[in-house]
C-alpha positions, 0 to 999 in steps of 0.5 A: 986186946980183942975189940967186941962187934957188937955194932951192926954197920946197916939195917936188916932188910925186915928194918928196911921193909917195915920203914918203907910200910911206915910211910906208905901208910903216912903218904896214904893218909895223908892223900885222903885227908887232902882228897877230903879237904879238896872235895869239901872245898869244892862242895862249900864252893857250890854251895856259895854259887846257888846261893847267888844263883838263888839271889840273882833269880829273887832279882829277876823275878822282882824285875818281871812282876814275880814271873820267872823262866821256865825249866824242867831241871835238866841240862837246857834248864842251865842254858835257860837260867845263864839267859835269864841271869846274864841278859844274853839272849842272842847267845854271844857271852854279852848282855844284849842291847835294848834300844842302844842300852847294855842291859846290866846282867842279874848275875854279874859274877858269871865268867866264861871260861874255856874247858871245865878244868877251869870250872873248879877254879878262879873267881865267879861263877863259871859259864861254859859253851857247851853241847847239850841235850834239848828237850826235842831230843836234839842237840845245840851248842849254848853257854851253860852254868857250870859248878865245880866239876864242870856239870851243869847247874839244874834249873826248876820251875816251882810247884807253886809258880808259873811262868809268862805262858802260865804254864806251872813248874814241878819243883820241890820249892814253891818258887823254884829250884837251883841245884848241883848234881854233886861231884858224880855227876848223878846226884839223887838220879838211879840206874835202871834197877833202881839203885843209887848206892854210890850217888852224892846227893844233889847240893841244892838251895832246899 
């Protein structure tokens, strides 16, 4: 008797091309949906650090008779707000001595780490030693906060507040303001013509 080949023994290569096509688009979303849940992680993760960036400062000014540092919102205003909040003055990662005494930091979260790959990681609030710009237009080396993405935190004096010297601040707060400049690292700024079309806003405490 004469057995009937209708079984086929593999796949045909359109079978082939478009299972390939399948899971191409199922690996394609789901990187996206694991890039999206990393990068709202990490913005849920700024937004803890200013709000305990915000209530160390409130401490601050409470200690100093309503009086807060002075910052322009740039990268030395980082500098000037780790000083403020860790008591370091002289630069060497410790709260500094006064009379004998360690002076307790208002921010004790704050953690040094080694290279802004570890900013997205690990528990407080990260503090790098980096290289800024000063207002001078120079550069120094200081201890800066960093967010997430290893950027620095911005810091702003009020419009309504003023500082030892009485100098007032610009800031859209009344007090001040402490802000990230989000995962692009531009925030709201705009390029020379004036565009922003790709820029994440500021992740910010107004």
């Amino acid at each position: 008797m004469k057995l009937n080949k209708q079984a086929r023994k593999g796949f045909t290569l359109v079978e082939i091309l478009v299972a390939v096509a399948i899971l191409a688009m199922l690996a394609s979303g789901m990187w996206v949906a694991v890039g999206s849940y990393q990068s709202k992680k990490l913005i849920n993760k700024a937004q803890t650090e200013i709000t305990l960036l915000e209530a160390a400062m409130n401490e601050y000014r409470t200690d100093n008779g309503g009086l807060l540092p002075f910052g322009r919102g740039d990268e030395e205003s980082s500098s000037i707000m780790y000083q403020a909040l860790s008591c370091d003055y002289d630069g060497d990662g410790e709260p500094d001595d006064d009379n004998g005494v360690t002076r307790m930091p208002y921010c004790p979260t704050f953690s040094v780490i080694k290279n802004t790959k570890e900013a997205e990681q690990g528990e407080g609030i990260p503090v790098l030693r980096a290289t800024i710009r000063t207002k001078d237009k120079g550069k120094r080396k200081v201890f800066v906060v960093v967010d997430p993405w290893g950027k620095p935190y911005r810091y702003r004096l009020g419009c309504e507040a003023e500082d030892d010297k009485g100098k007032t601040g610009s800031g859209i707060n009344a007090d001040f303001d402490i802000f990230s400049q989000g995962p692009d690292g531009q925030g709201d700024s705009t390029n020379k013509k004036g565009e922003n079309e790709d820029n994440i806003s500021n992740i910010k405490l107004w």
